[in-house]
N, C-alpha and C positions, 0 to 999 in steps of 0.2 A: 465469367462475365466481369466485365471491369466497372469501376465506377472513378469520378474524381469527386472527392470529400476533401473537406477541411476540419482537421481535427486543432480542439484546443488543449494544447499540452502542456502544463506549467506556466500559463499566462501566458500563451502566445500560438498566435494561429498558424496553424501548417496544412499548407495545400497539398494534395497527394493523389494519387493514387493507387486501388486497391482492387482486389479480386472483393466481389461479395461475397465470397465461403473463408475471409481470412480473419481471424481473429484477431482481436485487438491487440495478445500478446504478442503476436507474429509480427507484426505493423511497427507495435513502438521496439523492439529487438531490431526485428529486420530496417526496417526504415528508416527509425531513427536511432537507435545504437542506444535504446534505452533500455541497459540492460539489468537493472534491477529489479526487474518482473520477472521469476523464473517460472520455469517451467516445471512442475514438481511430479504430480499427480497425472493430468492433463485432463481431470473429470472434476474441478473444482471443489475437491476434497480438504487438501494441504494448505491453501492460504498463501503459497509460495509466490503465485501470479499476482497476487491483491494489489489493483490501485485505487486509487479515489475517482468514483463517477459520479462529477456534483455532490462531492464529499461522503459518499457514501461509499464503503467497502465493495469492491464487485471482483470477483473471479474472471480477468483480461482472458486466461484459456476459454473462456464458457462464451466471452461476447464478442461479438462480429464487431468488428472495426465500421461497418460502417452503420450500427445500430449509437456508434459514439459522437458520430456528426451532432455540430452544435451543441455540445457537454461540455464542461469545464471536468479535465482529466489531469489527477495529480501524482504523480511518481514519485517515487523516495528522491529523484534527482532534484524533483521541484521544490523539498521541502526547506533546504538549509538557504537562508534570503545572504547576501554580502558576507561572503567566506563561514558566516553562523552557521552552528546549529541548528535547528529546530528543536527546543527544549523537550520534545521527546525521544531525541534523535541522541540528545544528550544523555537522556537520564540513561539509555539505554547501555551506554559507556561507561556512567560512573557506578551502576548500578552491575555490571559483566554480564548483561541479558542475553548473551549469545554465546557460542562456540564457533562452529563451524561457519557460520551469519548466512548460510544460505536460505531460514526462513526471515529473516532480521528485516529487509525490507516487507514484507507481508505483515506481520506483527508489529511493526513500527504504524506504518498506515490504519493500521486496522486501529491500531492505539489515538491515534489524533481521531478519528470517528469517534472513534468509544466517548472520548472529553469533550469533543466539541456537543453530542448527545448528550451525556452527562458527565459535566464536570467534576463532580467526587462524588466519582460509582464506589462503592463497597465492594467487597474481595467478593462475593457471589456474583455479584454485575460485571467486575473485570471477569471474573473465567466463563463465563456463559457469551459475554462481547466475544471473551476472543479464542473461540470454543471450534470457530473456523478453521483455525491456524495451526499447523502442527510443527513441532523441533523434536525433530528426530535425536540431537542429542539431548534433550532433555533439563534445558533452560527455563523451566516452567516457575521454578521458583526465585531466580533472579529478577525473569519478565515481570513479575506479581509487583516486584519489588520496584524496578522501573516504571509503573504505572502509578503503583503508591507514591512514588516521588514526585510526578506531574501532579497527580491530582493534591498532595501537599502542599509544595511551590503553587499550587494555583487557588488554594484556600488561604494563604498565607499574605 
C-alpha cells in the first residue's frame, strides 16, 4: 500500500511518496540520495543508520517512513550550515575519530544529541550516550576524544 507524506528533512519539506512497509532509511537513500544513513546491522544494533528524529537519535532501519511524517529529521547532510562545519563534525577531524567513516555519520549524530542533552557529559555519560553506535575498526578512543572537544569548546 502506498501512501503520499511529507517528510521534513534538514529544514525543508518533501512531498513523496512511500510504500507503508518502507523504512525511513530506504526513503531518505532511495528517494532522496541521502546517503549518509547506512545500512549496517539492519536490526538497529550498529548505529550506522542513526539520524536525528526531533533531535533525538533513532535507528532510520527500525522506523517506517511514514511514522516520520510531521518530524523535524536531521542527516549528517543537514548538519554543516554555508560550506561550515558542524563543530562536531569538526572536532571529529581534528581529533582522527574515524577510519574507515562508515559508522562516522551515526556517531556524529548521536554526538550532537548527546550535547544538546547534556552539554559537558563526563567520559561515563559519553560511552553509555553512545553505547548505540559501533566502529568496527576501533575508533573508540579518538571518538572519546572528539566529544571531550565539544564539550570543552562549549564550556569555554
Amino acid at each position: 500500500m502506498k501512501r503520499e507524506i511529507t517528510l521534513h528533512i534538514n529544514g525543508r519539506d518533501y512531498p513523496t511518496t512511500v510504500h507503508t512497509h518502507q523504512t525511513l532509511l530506504e526513503v531518505l537513500r532511495d528517494q532522496f540520495h541521502l546517503y549518509g544513513a547506512r545500512e549496517g546491522c539492519g536490526v538497529g544494533m550498529c548505529g550506522a543508520c542513526t539520524v536525528l528524529l526531533e533531535g533525538k537519535p533513532v535507528s532510520a532501519c527500525l522506523s517506517l517512513a511514514v511514522m516520520a511524517e510531521g518530524k523535524s529529521i536531521t542527516t549528517i547532510e543537514g548538519l554543516s550550515h554555508d560550506e561550515r562545519l558542524h563543530p562536531v563534525q569538526q572536532a571529529y577531524l581534528d581529533q582522527a575519530a574515524f577510519q574507515c567513516a562508515y559508522c562516522t555519520p551515526g556517531f556524529i549524530l548521536t554526538t550532537v544529541a548527546l550535547l544538546e542533552e547534556h552539554p559537558n557529559p563526563d567520559d561515563d555519560t559519553i560511552r553509555d550516550y553512545l553505547a548505540g553506535n559501533l566502529c568496527r575498526c576501533g575508533s573508540y578512543i579518538n571518538i572519546l576524544d572528539a566529544v571531550r572537544q565539544c564539550r570543552q569548546s562549549a564550556s569555554s
